[in-house]
Backbone as JSON, one array per atom type, in Angstrom:
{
  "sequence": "XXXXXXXXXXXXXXXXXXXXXXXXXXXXXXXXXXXXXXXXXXXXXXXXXXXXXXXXXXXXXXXXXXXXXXXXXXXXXXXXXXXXXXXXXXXXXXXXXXXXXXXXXXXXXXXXXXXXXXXXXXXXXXXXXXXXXXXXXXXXXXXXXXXXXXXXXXXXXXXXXXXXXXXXXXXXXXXXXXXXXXXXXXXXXXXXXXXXXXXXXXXXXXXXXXXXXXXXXXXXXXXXXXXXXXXXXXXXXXXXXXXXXXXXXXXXXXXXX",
  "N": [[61.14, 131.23, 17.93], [63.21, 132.89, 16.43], [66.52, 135.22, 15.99], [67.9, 137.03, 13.4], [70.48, 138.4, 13.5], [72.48, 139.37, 11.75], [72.23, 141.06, 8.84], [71.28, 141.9, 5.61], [69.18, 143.53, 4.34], [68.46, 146.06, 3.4], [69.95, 146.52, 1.63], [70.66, 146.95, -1.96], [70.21, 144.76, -3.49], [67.65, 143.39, -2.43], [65.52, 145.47, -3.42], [63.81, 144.6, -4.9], [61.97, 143.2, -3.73], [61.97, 142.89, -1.31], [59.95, 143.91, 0.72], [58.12, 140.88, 0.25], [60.61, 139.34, 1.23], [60.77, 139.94, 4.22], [58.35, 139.4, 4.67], [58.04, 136.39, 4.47], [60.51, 135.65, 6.36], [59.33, 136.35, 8.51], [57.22, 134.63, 8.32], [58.4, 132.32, 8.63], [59.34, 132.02, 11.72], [61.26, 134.03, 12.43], [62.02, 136.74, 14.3], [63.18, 139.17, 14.75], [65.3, 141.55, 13.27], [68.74, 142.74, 12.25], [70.03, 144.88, 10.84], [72.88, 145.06, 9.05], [74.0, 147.62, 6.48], [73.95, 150.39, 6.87], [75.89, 151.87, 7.13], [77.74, 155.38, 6.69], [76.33, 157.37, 5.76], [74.64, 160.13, 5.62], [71.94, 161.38, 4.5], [71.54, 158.66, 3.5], [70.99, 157.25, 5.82], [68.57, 158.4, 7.29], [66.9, 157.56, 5.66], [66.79, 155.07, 6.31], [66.29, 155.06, 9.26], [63.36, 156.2, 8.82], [62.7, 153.3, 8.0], [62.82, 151.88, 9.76], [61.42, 152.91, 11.6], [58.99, 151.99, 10.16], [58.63, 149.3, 10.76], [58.95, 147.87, 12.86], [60.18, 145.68, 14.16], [62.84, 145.66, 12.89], [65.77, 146.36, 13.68], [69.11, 148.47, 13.39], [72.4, 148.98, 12.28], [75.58, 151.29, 12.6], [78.37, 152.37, 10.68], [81.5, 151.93, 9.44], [82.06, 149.61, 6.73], [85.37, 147.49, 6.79], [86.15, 147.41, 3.5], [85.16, 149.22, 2.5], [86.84, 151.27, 3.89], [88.78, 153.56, 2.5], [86.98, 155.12, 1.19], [86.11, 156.52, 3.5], [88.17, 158.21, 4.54], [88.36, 159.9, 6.64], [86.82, 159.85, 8.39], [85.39, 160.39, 11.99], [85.38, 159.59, 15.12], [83.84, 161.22, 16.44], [81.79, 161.81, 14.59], [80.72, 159.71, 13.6], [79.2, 158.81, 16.47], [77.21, 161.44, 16.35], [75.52, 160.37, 14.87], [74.56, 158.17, 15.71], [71.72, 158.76, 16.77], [68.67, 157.58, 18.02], [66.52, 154.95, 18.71], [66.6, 152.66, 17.27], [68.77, 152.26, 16.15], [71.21, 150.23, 17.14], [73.5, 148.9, 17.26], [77.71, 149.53, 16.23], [79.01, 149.02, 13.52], [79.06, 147.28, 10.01], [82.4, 147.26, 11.0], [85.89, 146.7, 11.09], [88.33, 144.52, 10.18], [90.12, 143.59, 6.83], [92.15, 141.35, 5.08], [92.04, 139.74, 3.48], [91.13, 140.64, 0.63], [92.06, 143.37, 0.4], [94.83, 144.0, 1.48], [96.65, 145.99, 0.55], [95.46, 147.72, 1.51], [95.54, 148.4, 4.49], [96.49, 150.14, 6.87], [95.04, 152.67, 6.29], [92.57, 151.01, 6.85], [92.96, 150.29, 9.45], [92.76, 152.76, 10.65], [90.35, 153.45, 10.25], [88.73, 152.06, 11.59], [90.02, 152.22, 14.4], [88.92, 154.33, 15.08], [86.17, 153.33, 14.82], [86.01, 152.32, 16.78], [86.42, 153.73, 19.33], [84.0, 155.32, 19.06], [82.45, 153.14, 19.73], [83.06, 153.15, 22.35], [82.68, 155.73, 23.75], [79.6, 155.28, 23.13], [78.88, 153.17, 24.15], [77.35, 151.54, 22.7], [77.19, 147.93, 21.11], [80.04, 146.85, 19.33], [80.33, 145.69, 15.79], [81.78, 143.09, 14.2], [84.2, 143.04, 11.52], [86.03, 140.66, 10.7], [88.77, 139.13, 8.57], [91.3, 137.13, 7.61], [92.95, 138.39, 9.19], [93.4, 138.12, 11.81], [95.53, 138.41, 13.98], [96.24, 141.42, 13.45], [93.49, 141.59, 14.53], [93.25, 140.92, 17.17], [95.71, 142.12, 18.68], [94.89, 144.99, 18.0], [92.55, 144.94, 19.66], [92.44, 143.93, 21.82], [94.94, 146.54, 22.87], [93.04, 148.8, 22.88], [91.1, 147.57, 24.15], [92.17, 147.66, 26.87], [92.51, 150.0, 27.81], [89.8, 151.17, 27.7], [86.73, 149.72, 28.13], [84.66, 147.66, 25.94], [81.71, 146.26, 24.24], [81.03, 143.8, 21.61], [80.52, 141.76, 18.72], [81.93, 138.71, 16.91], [81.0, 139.01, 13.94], [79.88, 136.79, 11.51], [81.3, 134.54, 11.58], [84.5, 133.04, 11.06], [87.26, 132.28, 11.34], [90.08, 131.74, 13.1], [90.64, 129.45, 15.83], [91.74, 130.83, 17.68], [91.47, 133.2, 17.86], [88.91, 133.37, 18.31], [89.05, 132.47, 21.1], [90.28, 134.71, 22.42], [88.15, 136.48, 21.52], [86.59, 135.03, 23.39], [87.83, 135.91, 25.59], [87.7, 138.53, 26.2], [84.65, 138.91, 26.7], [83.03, 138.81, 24.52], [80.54, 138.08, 21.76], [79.79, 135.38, 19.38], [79.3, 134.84, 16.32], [77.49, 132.78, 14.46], [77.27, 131.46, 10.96], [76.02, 130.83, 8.17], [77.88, 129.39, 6.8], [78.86, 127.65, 8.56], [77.04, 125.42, 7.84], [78.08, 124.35, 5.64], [79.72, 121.55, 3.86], [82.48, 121.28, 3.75], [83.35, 122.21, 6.34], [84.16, 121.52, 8.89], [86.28, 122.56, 10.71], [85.47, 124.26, 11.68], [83.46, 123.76, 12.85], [84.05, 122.46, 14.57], [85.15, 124.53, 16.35], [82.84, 125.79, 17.29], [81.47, 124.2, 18.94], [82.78, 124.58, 20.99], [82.54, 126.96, 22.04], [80.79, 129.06, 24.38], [77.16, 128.46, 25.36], [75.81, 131.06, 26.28], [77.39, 132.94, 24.66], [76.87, 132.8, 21.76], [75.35, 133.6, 18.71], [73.12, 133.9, 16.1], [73.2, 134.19, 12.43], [72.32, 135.09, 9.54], [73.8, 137.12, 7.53], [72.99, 137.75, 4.58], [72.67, 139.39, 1.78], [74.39, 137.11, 1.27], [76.06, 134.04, 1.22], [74.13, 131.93, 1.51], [73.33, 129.2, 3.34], [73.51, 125.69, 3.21], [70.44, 123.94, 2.44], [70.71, 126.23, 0.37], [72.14, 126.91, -0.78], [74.56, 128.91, -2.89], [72.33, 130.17, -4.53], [70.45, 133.53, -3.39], [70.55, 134.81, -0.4], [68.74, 134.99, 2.43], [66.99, 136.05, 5.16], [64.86, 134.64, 6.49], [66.65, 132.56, 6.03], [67.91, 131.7, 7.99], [66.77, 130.24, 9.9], [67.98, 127.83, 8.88], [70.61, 127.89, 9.94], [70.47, 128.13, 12.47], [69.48, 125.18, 12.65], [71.39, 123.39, 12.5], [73.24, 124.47, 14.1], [72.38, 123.56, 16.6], [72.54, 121.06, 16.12], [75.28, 120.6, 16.25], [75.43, 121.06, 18.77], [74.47, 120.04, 20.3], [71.48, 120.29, 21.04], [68.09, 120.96, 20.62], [66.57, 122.74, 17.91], [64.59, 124.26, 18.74], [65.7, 124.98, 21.48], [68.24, 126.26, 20.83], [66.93, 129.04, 19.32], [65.67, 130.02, 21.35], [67.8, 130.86, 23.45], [69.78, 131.94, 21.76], [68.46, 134.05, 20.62], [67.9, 135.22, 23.31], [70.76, 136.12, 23.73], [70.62, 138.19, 21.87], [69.45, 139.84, 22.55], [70.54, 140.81, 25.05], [73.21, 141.93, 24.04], [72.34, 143.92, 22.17], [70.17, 144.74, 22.54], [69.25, 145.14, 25.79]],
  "CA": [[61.58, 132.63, 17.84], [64.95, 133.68, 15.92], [66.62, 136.45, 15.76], [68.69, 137.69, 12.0], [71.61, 139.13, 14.31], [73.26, 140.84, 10.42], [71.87, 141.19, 7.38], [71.94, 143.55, 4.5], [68.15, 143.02, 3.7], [68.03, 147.44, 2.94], [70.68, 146.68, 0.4], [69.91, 147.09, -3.09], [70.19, 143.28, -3.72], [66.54, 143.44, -1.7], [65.07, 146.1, -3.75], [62.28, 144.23, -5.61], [60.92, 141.57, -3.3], [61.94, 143.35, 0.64], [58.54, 143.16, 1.84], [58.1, 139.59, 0.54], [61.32, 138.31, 1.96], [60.58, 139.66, 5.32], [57.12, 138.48, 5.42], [58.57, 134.73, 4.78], [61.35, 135.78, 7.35], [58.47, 136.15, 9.98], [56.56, 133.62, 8.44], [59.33, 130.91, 9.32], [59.75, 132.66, 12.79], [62.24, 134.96, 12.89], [60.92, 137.97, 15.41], [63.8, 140.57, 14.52], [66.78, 141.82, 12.3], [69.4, 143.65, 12.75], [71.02, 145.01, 9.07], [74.12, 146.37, 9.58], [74.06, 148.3, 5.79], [73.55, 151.43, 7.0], [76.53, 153.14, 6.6], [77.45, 156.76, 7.53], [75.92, 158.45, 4.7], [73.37, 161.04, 6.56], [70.76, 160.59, 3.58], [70.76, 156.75, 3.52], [70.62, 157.45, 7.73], [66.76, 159.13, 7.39], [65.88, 156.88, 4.87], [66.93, 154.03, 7.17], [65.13, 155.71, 10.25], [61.99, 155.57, 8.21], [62.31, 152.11, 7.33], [62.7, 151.34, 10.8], [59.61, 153.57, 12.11], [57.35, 151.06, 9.9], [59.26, 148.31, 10.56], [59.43, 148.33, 14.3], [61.07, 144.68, 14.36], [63.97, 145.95, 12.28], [67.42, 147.38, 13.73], [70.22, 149.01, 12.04], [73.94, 149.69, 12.69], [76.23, 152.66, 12.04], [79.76, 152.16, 10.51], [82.1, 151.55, 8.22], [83.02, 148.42, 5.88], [86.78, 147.69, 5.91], [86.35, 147.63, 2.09], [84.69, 151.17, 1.98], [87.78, 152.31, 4.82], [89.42, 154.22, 1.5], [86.01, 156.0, 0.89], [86.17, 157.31, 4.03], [89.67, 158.09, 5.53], [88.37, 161.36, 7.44], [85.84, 159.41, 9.63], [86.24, 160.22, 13.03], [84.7, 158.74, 16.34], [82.66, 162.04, 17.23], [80.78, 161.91, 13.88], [79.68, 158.06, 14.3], [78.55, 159.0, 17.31], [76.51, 162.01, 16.73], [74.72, 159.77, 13.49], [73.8, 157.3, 16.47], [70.21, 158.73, 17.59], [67.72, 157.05, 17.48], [66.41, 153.47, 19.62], [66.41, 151.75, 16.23], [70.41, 152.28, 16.2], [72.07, 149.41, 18.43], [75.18, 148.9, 16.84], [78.77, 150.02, 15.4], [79.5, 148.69, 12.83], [80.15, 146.56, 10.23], [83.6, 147.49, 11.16], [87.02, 145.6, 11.08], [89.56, 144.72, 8.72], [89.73, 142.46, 5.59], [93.34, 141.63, 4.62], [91.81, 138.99, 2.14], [91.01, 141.08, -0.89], [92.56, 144.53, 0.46], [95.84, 143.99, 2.14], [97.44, 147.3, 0.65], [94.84, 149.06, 2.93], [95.88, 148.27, 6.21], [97.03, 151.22, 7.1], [93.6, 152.9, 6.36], [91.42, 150.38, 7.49], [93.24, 150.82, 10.88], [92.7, 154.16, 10.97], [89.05, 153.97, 10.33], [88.56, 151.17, 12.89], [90.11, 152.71, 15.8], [87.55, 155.64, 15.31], [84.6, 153.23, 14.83], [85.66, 151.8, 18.27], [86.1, 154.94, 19.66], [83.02, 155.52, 18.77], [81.65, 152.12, 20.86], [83.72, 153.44, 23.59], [81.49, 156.59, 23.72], [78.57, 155.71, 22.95], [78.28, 152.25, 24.49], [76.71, 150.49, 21.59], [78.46, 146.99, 20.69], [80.84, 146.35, 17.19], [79.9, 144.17, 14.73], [83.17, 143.38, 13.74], [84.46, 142.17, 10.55], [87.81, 139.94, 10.37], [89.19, 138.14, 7.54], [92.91, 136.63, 7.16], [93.69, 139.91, 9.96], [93.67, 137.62, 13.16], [96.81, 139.06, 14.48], [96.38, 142.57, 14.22], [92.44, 142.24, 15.2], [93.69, 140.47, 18.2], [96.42, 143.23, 18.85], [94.26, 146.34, 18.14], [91.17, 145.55, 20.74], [93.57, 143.97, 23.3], [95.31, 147.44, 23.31], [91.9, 149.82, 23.26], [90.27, 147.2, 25.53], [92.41, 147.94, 28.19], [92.1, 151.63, 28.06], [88.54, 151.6, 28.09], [86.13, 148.59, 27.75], [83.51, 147.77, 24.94], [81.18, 145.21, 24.04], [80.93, 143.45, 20.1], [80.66, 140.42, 18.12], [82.65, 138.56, 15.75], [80.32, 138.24, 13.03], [79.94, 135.78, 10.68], [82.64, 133.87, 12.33], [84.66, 131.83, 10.51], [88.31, 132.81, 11.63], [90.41, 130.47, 13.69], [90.34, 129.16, 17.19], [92.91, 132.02, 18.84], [91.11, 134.66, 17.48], [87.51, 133.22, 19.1], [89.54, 132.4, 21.85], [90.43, 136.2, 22.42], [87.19, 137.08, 21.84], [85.58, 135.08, 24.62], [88.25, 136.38, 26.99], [86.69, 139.78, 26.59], [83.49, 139.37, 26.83], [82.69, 138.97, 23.01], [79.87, 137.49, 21.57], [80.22, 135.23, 18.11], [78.15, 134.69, 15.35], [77.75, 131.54, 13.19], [76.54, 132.04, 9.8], [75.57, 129.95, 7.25], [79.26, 128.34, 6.41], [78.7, 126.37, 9.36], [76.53, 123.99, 7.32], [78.82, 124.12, 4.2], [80.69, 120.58, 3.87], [83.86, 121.49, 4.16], [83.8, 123.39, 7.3], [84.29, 121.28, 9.79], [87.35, 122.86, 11.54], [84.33, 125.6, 12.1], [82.21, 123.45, 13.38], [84.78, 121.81, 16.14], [85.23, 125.92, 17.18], [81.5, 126.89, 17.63], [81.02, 122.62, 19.38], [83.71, 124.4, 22.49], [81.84, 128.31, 22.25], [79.99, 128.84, 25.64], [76.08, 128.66, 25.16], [75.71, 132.18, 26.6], [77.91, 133.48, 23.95], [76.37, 132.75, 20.89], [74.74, 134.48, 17.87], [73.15, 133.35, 14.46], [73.07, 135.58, 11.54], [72.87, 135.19, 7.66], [74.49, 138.0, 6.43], [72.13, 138.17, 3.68], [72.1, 138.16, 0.58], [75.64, 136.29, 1.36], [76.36, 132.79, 2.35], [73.05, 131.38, 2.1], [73.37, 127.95, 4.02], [72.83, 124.44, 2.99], [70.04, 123.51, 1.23], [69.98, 126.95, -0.63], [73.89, 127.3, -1.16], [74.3, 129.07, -4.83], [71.52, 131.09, -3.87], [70.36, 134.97, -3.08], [70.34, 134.51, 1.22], [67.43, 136.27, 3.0], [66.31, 136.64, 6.77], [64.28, 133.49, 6.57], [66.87, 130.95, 5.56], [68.82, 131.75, 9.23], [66.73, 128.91, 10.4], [68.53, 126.4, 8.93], [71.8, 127.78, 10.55], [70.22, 127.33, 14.01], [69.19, 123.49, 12.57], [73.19, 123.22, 12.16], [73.95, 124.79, 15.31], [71.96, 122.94, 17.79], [73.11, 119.53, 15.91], [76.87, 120.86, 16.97], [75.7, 121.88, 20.2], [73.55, 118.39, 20.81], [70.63, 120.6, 21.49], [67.08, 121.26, 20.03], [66.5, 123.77, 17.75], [63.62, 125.44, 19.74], [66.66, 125.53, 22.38], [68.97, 127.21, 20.38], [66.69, 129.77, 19.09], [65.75, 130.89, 22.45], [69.56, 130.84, 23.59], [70.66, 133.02, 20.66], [67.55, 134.98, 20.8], [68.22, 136.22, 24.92], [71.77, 137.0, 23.95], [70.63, 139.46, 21.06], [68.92, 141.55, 23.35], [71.19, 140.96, 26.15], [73.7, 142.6, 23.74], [71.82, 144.82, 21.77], [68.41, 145.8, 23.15], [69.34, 145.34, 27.24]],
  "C": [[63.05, 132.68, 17.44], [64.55, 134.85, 15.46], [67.91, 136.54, 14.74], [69.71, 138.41, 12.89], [72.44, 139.92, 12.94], [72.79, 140.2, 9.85], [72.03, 142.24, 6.52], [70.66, 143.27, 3.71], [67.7, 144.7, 3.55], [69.01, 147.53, 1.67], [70.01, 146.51, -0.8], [69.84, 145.52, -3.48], [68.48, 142.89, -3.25], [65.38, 144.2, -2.36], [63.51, 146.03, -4.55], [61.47, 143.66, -4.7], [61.22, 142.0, -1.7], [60.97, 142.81, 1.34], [57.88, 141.33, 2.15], [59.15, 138.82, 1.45], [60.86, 138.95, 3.42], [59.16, 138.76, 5.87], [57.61, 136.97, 5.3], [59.66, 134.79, 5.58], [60.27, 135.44, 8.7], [57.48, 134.88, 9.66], [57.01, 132.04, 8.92], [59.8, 131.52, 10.67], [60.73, 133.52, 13.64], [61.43, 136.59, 13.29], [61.61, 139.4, 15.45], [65.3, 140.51, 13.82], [67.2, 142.39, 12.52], [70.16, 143.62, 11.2], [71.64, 146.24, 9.61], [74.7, 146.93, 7.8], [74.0, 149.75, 5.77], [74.65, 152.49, 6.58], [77.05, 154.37, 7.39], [77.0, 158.19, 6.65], [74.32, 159.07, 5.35], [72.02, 160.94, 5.69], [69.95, 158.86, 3.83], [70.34, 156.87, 5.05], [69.33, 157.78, 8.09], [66.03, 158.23, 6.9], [66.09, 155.75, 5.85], [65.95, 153.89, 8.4], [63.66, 155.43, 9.91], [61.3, 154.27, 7.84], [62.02, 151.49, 8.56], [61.3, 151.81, 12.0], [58.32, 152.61, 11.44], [57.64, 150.15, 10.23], [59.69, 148.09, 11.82], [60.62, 146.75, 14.81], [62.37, 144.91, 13.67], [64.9, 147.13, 12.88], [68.41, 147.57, 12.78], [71.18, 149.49, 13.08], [74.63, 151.2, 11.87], [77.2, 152.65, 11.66], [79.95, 152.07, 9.05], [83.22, 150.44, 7.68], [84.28, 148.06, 5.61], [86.82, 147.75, 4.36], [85.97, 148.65, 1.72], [86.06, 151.96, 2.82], [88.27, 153.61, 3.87], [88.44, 155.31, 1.03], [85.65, 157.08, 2.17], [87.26, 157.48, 5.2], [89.32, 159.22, 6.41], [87.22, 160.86, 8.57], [86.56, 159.81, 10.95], [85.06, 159.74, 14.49], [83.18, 159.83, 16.83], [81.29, 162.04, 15.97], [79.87, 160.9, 13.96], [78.72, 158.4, 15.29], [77.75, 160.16, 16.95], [75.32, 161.39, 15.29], [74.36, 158.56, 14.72], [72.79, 157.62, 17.36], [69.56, 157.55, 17.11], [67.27, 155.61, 18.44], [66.32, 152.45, 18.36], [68.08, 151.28, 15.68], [71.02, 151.56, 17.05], [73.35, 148.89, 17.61], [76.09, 149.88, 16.29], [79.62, 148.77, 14.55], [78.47, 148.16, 10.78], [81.3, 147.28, 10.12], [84.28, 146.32, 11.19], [87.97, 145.56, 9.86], [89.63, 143.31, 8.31], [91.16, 142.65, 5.19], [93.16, 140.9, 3.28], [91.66, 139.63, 0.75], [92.04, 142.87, -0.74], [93.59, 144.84, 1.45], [97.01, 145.0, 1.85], [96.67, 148.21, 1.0], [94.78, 149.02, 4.11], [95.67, 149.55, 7.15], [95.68, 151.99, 7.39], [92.68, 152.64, 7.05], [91.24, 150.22, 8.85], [92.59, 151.85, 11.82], [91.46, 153.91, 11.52], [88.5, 153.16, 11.44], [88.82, 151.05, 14.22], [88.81, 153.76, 15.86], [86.42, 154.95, 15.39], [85.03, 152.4, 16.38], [85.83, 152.63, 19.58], [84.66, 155.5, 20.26], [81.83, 154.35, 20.14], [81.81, 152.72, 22.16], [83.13, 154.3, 24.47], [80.17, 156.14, 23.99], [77.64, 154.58, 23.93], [77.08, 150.86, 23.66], [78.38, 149.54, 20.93], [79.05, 147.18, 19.61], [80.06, 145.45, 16.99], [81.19, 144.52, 13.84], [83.14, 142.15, 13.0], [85.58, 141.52, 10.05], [87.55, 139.01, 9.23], [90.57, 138.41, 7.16], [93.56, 138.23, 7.69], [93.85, 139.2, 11.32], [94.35, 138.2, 13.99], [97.02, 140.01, 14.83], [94.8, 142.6, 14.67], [92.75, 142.0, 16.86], [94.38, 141.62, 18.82], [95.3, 144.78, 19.22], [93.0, 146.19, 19.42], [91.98, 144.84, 21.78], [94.18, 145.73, 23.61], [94.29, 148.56, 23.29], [90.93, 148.56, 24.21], [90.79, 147.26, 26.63], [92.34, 149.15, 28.16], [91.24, 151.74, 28.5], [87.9, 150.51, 27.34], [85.42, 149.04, 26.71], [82.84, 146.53, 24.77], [81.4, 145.02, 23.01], [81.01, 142.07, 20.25], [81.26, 140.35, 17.32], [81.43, 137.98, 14.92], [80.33, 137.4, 11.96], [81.18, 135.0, 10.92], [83.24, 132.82, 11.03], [86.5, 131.88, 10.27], [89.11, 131.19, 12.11], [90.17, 130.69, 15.3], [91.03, 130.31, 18.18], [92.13, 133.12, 18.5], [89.55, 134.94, 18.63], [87.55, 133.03, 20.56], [89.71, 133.62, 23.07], [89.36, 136.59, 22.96], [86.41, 137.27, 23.03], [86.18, 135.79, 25.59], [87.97, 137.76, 27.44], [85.48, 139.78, 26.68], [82.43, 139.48, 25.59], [81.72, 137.8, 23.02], [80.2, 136.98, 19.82], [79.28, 134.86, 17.52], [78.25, 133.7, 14.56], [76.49, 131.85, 12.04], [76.5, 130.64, 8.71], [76.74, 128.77, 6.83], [78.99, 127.45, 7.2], [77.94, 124.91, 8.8], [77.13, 123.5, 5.97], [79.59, 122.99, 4.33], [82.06, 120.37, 4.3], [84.55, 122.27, 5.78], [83.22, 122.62, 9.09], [85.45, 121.86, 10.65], [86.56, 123.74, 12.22], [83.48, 125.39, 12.74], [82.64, 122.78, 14.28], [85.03, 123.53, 16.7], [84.0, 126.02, 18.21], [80.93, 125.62, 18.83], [81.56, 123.57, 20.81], [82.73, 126.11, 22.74], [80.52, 127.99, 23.11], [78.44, 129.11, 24.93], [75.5, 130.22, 25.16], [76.59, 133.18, 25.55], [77.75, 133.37, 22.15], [75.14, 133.46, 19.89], [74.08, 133.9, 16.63], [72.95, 134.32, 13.96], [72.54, 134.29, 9.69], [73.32, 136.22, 6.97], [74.06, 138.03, 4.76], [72.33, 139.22, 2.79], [73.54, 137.57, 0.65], [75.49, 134.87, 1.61], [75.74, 131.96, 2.31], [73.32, 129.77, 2.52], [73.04, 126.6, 2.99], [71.43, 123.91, 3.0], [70.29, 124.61, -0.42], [71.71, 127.39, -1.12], [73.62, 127.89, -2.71], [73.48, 129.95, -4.96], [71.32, 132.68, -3.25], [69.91, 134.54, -1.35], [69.51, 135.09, 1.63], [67.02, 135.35, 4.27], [65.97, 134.87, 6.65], [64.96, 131.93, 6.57], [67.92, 130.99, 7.6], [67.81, 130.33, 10.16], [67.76, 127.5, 10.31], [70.12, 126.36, 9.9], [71.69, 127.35, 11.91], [69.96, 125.94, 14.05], [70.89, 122.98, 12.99], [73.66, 123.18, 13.08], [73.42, 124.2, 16.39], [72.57, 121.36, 17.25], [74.37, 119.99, 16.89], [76.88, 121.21, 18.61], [75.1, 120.47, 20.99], [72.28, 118.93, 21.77], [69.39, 120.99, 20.39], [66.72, 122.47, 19.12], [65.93, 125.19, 18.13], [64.99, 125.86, 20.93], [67.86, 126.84, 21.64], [68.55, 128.68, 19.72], [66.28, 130.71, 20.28], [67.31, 131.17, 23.06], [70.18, 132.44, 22.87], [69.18, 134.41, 20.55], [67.69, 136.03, 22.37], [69.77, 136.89, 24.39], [71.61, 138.04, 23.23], [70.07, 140.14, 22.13], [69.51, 141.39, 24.42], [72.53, 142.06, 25.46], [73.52, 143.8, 23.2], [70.61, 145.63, 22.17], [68.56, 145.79, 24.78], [67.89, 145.6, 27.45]]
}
């Protein structure tokens, strides 16, 4: 049993072949997804709903992309929240900030990221939070709204440094290893996730991103998140059947309770 903790398998990248990739998602044993594409566009939000009414193993998040922050600078915490009905809705996000490609939107991406945690703060649904080359101020910004008022989230697709994961655990954060973990070069990533408590662990593929080792080069889909749990129980010096139950209790310890 695994569980797809993010994907983006409603994105248009998916559009021809959906139904096939999930059926070879469940046919290699993955038992549920969580695609955080959703957005806060009230249209795509129904059509999402619907996908998830046939699709009863499929969750969906609510937020917004530091790289969309600029598309929507007027977001504010009460709207997130009143676009989070639904039992098919267990997250906020992806949220976070990306300094790597859009480091003259700080400012912005701030903005919109206090409101989508706001929004957690409310509503009680975790982040799915998105850092890259921001360590410093992600560190900063949920240190100073986690003492106000708590929240749960993950760092997804992890692949940050050790102070940042560090952080995380000391709140209460859950992290996600994604496909890099089996990429050659990424051992400094793979002495992080070796010291990350058992109980705090996530797999994902972020789909169609990333796809892992054998399929590197490759369109990513639901199904290949096996191999990241092959990866991650080597680093952990445990079985893969172990690690899929493991990472399977914490998704619904975080998301489905």
């Amino acid at each position: 049993m695994f569980i797809d903790s993010h994907c983006h398998i409603l994105s248009e990248e998916f559009e021809i072949d959906r139904e096939d990739c999930l059926k070879r998602a469940f046919d290699s044993g993955v038992t549920m997804i969580l695609d955080a594409s959703g957005g806060v566009n009230y249209d795509k939000l129904m059509e999402t709903a619907e996908f998830c009414r046939t699709h009863q193993n499929v969750y969906v998040s609510v937020g917004v992309h530091p790289d969309d922050a600029e598309k929507f600078p007027d977001i504010t915490a009460d709207k997130i929240v009143k676009m989070c009905n639904g039992s098919h809705i267990v997250g906020i996000g992806e949220c976070g900030l990306d300094y790597y490609y859009n480091s003259d939107t700080r400012y912005i991406q701030l903005k919109v990221f206090l409101e989508q945690i706001y929004a957690a703060q409310k509503t009680k649904l975790p982040l799915i939070i998105h850092s890259r080359e921001a360590d410093d101020d992600m560190i900063k910004i949920l240190a100073q709204e986690y003492e106000k008022a708590k929240f749960s989230g993950v760092l997804h697709c992890f692949s940050s440094t050790r102070k940042l994961a560090e952080f995380a655990l000391e709140i209460g954060f859950y992290i996600s290893a994604s496909g890099i973990i089996t990429f050659n070069k990424s051992d400094d990533l793979r002495n992080i996730f070796a010291d990350i408590p058992l109980d705090k662990l996530l797999i994902e593929t972020d789909a169609p991103y990333l796809a892992p080792t054998p399929f590197r080069g490759k369109r990513n889909e639901p199904a290949f998140v096996v191999k990241t749990a092959e990866k991650l129980a080597e680093i952990k010096g445990l079985s893969t059947k172990q690690i899929a139950q493991i990472t399977s209790n914490n998704f619904q310890k975080l998301f489905i309770k």
